[in-house]
C-alpha positions in Angstrom: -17.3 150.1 119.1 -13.4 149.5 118.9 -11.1 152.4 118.3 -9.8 152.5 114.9 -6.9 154.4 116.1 -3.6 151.9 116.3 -1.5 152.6 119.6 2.5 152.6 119.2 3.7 149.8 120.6 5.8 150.6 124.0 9.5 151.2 124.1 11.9 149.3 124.8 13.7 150.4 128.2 17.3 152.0 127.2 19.1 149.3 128.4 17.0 146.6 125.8 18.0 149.3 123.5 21.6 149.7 123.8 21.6 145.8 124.3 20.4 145.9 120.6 22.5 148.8 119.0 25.3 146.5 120.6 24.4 143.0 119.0 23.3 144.9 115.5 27.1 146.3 115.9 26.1 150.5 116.0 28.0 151.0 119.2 30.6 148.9 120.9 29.8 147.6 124.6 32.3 150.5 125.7 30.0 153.3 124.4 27.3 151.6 125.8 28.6 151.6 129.1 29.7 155.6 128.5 26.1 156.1 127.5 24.4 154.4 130.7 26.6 156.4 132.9 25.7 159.8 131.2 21.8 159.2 131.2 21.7 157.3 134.7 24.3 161.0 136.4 21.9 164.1 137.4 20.5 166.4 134.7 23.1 169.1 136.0 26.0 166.6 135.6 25.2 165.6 132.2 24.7 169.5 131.0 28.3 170.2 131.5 29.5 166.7 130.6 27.8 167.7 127.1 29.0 171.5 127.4 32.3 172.1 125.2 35.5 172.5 127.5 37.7 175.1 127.1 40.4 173.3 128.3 40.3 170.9 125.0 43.2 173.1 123.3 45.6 173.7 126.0 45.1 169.5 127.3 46.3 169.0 123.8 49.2 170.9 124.2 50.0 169.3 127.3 49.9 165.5 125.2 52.2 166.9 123.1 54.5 168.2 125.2 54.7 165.3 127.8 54.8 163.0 124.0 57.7 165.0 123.4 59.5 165.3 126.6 59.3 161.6 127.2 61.1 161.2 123.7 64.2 163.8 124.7 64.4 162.2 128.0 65.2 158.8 126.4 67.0 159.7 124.0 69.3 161.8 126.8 69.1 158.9 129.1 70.5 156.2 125.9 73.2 158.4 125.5 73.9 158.4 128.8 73.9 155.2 129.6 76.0 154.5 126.5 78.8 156.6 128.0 78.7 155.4 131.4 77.1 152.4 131.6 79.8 150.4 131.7 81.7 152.1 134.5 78.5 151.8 136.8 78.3 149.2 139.3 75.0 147.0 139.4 73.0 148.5 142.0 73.8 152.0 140.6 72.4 150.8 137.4 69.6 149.6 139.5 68.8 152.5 141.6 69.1 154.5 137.8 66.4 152.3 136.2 64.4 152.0 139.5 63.8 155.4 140.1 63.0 155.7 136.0 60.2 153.6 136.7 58.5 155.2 139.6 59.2 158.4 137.6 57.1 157.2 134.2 54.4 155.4 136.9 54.0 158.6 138.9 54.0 160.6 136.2 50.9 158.6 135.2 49.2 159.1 138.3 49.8 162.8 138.4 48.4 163.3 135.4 45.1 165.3 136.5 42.2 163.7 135.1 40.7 167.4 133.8 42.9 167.2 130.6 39.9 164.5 129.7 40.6 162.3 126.9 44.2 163.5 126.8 45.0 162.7 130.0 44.2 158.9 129.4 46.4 158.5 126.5 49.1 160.2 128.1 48.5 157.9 131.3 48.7 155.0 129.5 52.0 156.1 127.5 53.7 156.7 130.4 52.6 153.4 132.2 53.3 151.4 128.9 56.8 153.4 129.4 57.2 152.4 133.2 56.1 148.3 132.4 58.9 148.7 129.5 61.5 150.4 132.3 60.5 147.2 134.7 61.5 144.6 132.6 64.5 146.4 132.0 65.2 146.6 135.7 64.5 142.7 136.1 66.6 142.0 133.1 69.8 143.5 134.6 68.2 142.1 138.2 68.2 138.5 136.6 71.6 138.7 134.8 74.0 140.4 137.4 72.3 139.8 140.6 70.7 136.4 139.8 72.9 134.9 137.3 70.2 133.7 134.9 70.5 134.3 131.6 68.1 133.5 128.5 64.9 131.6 129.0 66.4 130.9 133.0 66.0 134.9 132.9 62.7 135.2 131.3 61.2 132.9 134.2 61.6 136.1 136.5 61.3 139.1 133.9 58.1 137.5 132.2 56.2 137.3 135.6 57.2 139.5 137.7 56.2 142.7 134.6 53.3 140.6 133.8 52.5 141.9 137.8 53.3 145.5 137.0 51.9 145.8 134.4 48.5 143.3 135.2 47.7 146.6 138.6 48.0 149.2 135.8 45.7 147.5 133.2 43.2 146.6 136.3 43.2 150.6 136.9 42.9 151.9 133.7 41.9 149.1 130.9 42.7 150.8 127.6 44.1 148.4 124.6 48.3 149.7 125.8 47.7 148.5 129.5 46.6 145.2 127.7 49.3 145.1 125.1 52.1 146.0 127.9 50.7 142.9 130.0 50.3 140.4 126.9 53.8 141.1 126.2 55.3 139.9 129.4 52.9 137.4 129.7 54.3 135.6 126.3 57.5 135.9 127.5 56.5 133.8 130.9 55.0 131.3 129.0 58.4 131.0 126.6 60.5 130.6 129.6 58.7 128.4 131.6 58.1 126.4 128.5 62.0 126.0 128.1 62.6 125.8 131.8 60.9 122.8 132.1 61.9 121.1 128.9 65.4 121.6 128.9 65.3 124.3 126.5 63.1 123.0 123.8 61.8 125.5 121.7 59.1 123.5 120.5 57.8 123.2 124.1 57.9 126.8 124.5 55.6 127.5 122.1 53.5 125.2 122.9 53.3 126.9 125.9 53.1 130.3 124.6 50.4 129.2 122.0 48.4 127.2 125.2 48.5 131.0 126.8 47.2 133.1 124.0 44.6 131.0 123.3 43.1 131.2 127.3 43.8 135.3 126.8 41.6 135.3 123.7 38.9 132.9 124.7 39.0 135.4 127.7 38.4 138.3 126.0 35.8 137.2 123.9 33.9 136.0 126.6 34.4 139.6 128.2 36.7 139.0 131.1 39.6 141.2 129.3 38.6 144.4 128.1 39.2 146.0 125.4 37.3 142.8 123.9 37.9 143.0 120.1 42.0 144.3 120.9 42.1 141.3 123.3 40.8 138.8 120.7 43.2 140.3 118.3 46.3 139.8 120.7 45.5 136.1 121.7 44.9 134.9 117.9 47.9 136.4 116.9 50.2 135.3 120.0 48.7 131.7 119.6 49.9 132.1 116.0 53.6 133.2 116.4 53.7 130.0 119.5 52.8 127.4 117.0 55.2 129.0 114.1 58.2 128.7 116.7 56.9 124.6 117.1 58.8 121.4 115.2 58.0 121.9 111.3 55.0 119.0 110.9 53.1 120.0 114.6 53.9 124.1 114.5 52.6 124.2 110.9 49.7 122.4 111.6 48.8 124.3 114.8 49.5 127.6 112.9 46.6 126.6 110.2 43.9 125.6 112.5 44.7 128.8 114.7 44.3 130.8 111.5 40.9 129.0 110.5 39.7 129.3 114.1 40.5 133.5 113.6 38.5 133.5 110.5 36.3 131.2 111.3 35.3 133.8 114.4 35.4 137.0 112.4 33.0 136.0 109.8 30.7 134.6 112.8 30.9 137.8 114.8 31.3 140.2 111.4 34.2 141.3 112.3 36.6 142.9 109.9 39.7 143.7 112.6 39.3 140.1 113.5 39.2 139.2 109.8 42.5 141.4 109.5 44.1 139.4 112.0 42.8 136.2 110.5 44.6 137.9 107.0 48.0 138.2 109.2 47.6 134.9 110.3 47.5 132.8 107.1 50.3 134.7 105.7 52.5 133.2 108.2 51.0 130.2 107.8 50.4 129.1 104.6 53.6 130.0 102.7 55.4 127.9 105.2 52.8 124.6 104.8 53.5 125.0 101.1 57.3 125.3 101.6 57.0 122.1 103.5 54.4 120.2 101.9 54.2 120.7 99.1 57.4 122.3 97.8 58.2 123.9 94.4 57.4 127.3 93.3 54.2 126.8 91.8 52.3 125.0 94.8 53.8 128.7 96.8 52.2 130.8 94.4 48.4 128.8 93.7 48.5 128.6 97.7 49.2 132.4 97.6 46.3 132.7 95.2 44.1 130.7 96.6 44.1 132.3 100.1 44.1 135.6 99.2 40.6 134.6 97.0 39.4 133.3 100.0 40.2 136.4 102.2 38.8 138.8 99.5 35.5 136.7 99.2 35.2 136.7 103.5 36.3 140.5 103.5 33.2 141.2 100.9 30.6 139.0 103.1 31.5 140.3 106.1 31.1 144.1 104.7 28.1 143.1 103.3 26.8 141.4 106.7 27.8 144.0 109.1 25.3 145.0 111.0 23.5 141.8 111.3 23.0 140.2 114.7 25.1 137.0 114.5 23.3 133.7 115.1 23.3 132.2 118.3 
């Protein structure tokens, strides 16, 4: 006689489930990952990795205080250089903003990793810091050693940061580290974009926009992490290359970038991508109705009409959140 008793089903293995939590949009792939490593360390690891630390108040302190020391340095070393910095010769103003960045770098690597959570954001200030302090080095490297000025000096400040600051996102890959090497990565693409065009601006951003676009099809396919910061970045640097384009071809470009952003946050439910999709058509649209279709009234129904548009994608996507987007 069969049982009339109904066996559970088996479980999924954690891996399935986190898979799933991931795809329904519960957790992000980062606190996935956090989550594997806790349940895959030994049982006594994981106890104290779930035991409160004591040192959560004083790491806190710690922020602050390097937050804040950091600010008084700069604002004593402006003021210093805005006395002096005229009488210094170049490789004194070298060696000065040299040893500032191995300073604000090795701060970041002496910060000891017990401070937790605190000590990564205070890492990746003082690395964003030390990328900042590099192109500032190159830029007075470029001008007074060099000789190159304007987009001739981007072609070695762009680069050459992008490389700084490309080793300290591959060590710690938090959404600064990738925002300190987008940066100097735009800049390369600018410069080389007018170095080989005789100056063109249009070229440049063509060259820019070409750029952002590879960074954000990167990230969404999960070679640049944090993804959904990543995305963010490319859309919106692919953006500001086609605004800096010839009217008709920039203004163009610009729309279709925009309705490629929104087109991808209401696919993948995504209201941060949907913000930057917001950012995007008010940069774009105001100037397509300036130029094609001018007059004050075509400004304002464009106005109206996108912003009805965004509001209506905003609602779906809070109402579709959750959802496992379709293959």
């Amino acid at each position: 006689m069969r049982s009339l008793v109904s066996h559970p089903a088996p479980l999924s293995s954690p891996s399935d489930i986190f898979d799933e939590w991931v795809a329904a949009g519960l957790i992000t792939s980062e606190q996935a990952s956090a989550i594997r490593r806790h349940e895959a360390a030994p049982r006594g690891r994981r106890a104290m990795a779930l035991a409160p630390s004591p040192d959560s108040g004083p790491s806190l302190v710690v922020e602050a205080l390097g937050y804040l020391g950091g600010i008084v340095m700069l604002v004593g070393a402006g003021i210093l250089v805005a006395m002096y910095w005229a009488d210094l010769s170049v490789s004194v103003r070298l060696i000065l903003i040299g040893a500032t960045v191995l300073a604000l770098v090795g701060a970041g690597f002496a910060v000891p990793d017990r401070l937790g959570e605190a000590a990564g954001r205070l890492r990746s200030v003082l690395w964003v810091a030390g990328v900042a302090a590099t192109a500032g080095f190159l830029g007075v490297f470029s001008t007074e050693v060099l000789d190159r000025f304007d987009e001739h000096a981007l072609v070695i400040i762009g680069p050459c940061t992008a490389v700084v600051a490309g080793v300290l996102w591959w060590l710690r890959s938090t959404w600064l580290q990738q925002l300190a090497l987008f940066v100097p990565l735009m800049l390369a693409a600018v410069g080389t974009g007018m170095e080989l065009t005789s100056t063109s601006s249009s070229w440049g951003g063509a060259t820019m926009w070409a750029v952002a676009v590879v960074w954000a099809v990167l990230s969404w396919a999960g070679w640049l992490e944090p993804r959904l910061t990543g995305v963010a970045l490319g859309a919106l640097g692919a953006v500001l290359g086609a605004m800096t384009m010839d009217a008709d071809v920039g203004i163009a470009l610009g729309l279709a970038t925009a309705a490629a952003i929104a087109t991808l946050a209401l696919w993948g439910r995504s209201l941060p991508w949907l913000g930057v999709a917001a950012v995007a058509l008010l940069w774009t649209t105001p100037r397509a109705a300036d130029a094609w279709f001018p007059g004050r009234l075509s400004a304002a129904v464009t106005l109206m009409v996108t912003g009805g548009a965004l509001v209506g994608a905003a609602v779906w996507v809070a109402r579709h959140k959750g959802r496992r987007p379709p293959l």
